[in-house]
C-alpha positions in Angstrom: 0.0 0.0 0.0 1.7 3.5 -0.9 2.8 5.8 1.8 0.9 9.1 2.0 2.1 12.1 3.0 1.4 14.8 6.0 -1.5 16.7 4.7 -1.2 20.5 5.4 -4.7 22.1 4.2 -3.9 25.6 5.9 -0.4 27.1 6.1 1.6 30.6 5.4 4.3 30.8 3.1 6.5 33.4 1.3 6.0 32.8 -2.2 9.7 33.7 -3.0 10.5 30.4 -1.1 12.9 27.7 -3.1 11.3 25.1 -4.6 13.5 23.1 -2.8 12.8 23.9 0.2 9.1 22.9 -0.1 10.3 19.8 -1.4 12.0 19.1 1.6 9.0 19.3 4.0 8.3 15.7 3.0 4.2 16.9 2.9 1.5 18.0 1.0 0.5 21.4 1.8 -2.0 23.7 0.8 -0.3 27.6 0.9 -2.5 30.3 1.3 -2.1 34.3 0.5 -3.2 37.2 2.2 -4.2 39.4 -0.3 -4.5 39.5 -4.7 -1.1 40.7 -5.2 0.5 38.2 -2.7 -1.6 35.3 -4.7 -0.5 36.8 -8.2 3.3 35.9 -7.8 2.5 32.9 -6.0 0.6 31.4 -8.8 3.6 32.3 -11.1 5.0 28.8 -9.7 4.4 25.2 -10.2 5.8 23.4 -7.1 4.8 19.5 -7.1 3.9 19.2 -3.3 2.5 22.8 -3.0 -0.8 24.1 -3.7 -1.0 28.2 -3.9 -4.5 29.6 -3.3 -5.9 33.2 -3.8 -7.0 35.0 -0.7 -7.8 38.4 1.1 -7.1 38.0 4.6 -9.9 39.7 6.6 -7.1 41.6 9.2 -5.5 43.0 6.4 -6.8 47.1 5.7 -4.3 47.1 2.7 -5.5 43.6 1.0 -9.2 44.6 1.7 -9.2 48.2 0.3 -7.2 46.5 -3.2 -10.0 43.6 -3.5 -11.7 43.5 -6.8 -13.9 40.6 -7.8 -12.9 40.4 -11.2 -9.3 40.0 -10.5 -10.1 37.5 -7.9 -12.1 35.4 -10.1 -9.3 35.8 -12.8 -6.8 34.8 -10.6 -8.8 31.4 -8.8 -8.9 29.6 -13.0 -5.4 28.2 -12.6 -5.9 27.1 -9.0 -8.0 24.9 -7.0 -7.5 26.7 -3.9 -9.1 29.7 -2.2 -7.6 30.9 1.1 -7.0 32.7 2.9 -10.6 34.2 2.9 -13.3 35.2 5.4 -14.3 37.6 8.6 -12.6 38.9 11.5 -14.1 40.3 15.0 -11.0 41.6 16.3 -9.9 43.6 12.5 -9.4 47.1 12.3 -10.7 46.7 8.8 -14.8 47.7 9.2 -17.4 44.9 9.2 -19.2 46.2 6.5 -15.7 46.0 4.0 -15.3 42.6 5.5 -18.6 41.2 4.7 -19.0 43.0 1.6 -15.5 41.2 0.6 -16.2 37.9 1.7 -19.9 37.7 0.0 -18.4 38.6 -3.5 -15.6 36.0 -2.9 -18.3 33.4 -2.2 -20.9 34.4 -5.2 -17.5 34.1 -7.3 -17.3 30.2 -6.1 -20.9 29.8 -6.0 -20.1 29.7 -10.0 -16.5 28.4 -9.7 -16.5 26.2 -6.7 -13.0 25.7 -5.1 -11.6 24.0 -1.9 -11.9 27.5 0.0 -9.9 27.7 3.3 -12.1 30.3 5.6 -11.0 32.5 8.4 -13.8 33.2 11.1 -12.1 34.6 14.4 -14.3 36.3 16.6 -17.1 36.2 13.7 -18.0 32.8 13.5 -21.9 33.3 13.5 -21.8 36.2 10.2 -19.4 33.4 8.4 -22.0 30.4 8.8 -24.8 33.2 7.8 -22.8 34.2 4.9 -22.5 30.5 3.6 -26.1 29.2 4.6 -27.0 32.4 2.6 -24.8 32.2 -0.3 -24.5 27.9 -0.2 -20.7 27.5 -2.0 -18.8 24.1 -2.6 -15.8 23.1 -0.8 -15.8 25.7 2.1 -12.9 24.2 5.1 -13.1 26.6 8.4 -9.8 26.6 9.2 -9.4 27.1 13.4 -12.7 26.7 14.1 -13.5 27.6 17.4 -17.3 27.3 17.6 -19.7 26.4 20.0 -21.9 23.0 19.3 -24.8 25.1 17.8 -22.2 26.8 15.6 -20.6 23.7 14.8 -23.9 21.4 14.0 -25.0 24.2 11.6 -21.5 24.6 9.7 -21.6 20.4 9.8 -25.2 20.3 8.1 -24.3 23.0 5.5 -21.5 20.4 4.4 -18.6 22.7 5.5 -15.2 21.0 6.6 -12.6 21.7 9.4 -9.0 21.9 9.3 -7.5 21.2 12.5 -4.3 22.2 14.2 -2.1 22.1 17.2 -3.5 25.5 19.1 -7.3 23.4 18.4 -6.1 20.4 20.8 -7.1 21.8 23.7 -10.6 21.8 22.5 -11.3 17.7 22.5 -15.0 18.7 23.2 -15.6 20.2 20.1 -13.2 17.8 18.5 -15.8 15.2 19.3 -18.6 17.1 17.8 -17.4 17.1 14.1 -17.3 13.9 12.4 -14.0 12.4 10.9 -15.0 12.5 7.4 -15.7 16.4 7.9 -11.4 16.7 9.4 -8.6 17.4 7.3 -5.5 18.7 9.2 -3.4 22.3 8.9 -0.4 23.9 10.6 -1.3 27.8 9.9 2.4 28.1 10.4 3.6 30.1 11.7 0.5 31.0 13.8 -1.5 27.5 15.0 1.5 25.3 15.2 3.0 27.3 18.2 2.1 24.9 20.9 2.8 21.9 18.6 4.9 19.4 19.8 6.2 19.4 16.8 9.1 21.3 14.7 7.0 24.3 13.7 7.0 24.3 10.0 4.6 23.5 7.3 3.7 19.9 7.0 4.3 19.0 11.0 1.0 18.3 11.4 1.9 14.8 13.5 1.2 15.8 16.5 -2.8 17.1 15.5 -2.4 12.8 13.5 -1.7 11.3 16.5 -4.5 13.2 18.9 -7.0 12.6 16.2 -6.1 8.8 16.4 -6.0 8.6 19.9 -9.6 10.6 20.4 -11.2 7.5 17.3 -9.1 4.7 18.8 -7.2 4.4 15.2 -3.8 3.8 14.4 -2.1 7.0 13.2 -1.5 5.5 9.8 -5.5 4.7 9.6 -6.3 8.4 10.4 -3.5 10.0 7.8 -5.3 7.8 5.2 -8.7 8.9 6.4 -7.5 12.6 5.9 -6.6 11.7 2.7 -10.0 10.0 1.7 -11.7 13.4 3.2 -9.8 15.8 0.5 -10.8 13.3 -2.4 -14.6 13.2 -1.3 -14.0 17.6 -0.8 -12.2 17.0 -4.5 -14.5 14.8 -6.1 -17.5 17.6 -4.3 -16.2 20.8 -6.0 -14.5 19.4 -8.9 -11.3 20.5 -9.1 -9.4 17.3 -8.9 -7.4 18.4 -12.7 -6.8 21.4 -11.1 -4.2 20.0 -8.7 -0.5 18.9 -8.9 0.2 15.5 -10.2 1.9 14.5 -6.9 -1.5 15.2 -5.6 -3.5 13.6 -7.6 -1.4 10.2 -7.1 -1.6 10.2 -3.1 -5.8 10.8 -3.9 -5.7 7.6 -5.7 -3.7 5.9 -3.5 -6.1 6.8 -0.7 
């Protein structure tokens, strides 16, 4: 049976990085941008264990002010991958920018559905509204930290949950979202500071072997599991051509 790779669905990376180096991580990681111009140079590349997505951070005044739709939804046809998207409590950027961002982002993958990595700090109950309003494919909230209500809603609207080290401490609401709904993320350099781990995209073994211990599974039985979750989330939004080769070898293999 092949050997599959760490499984990083959320982390931050300088697009100037060398290829090597991403190479080297020994994972599969998902790299997300924090505004259109970050995302435009990071598409530039074609790394084989590296997917680059198209954001616009919500804490960001300078990427929310430069946001325009039709750039964005220029920018997402030669990626699968949306993130890092969504709303923030605690930004000095207004609510009103925020959500008027983050519902033009979604109406743009309402008609070209991605695997979308969503921010929701602080904001969690305007980000479920947003999607049970707007209803797109292939939404993953990344840190989620909501209460069970929260949670059962974002479950039944089909939404999926990236899970990282700082999210450990939570095995309650762990519980509450069903294994087929988990992938697993770093957000290096910002969820993987209590890891156990080395910090760094990819180390996502520590988040593996909670996950196995809180299902009674062997590690190896939940890595596979994560795999299985992206290729139903592929096979969902149908972007599966969109994605390296490298990637589309370990989804088989799952």
């Amino acid at each position: 049976m092949r050997s599959l790779p760490p499984l990083d669905l959320h982390a931050h990376i300088d697009a100037g990085i060398e290829a090597s180096e991403l190479v080297a991580l020994q994972a599969s990681v998902f790299a997300v941008t924090r505004s259109l111009d970050e995302a435009s140079l990071a598409l530039r590349r074609a790394d084989p264990t590296t997917v680059w997505g198209v954001g616009c951070h919500p804490g960001l005044v300078g990427a929310q002010k430069s946001f325009a739709t039709e750039r964005f939804a220029e920018l997402i046809e030669s990626t699968p991958f949306v993130g890092e998207i969504g709303l923030d409590g605690k930004s000095r950027v207004p609510m009103e920018t925020q959500v008027a961002t983050f519902r033009s982002i979604l109406e743009v993958l309402g008609r070209k559905p991605r695997i979308s990595t969503i921010h929701s700090y602080a904001a969690r109950d305007r980000v479920v509204a947003a999607l049970a309003d707007i209803r797109p494919r292939g939404a993953v909230l990344h840190w989620w930290l909501g209460g069970p209500d929260e949670t059962d809603r974002a479950v039944g609207l089909g939404c999926y949950f990236s899970v990282n080290a700082s999210m450990l401490k939570r095995l309650d609401l762990l519980k509450s979202i069903p294994l087929e709904r988990i992938l697993t993320e770093t957000d290096h350099p910002f969820g993987d500071r209590g890891s156990k781990s080395i910090h760094r995209p990819g180390a996502v073994g520590d988040v593996e072997r909670s996950l196995a211990e809180l299902y009674g599974l062997p590690v190896e039985a939940v890595r596979r599991q994560l795999w299985q979750n992206l290729r139903s989330l592929t096979l969902e939004v149908g972007v599966g051509a969109k994605l390296p080769q490298e990637f589309r070898r370990h989804l088989a293999a799952a």
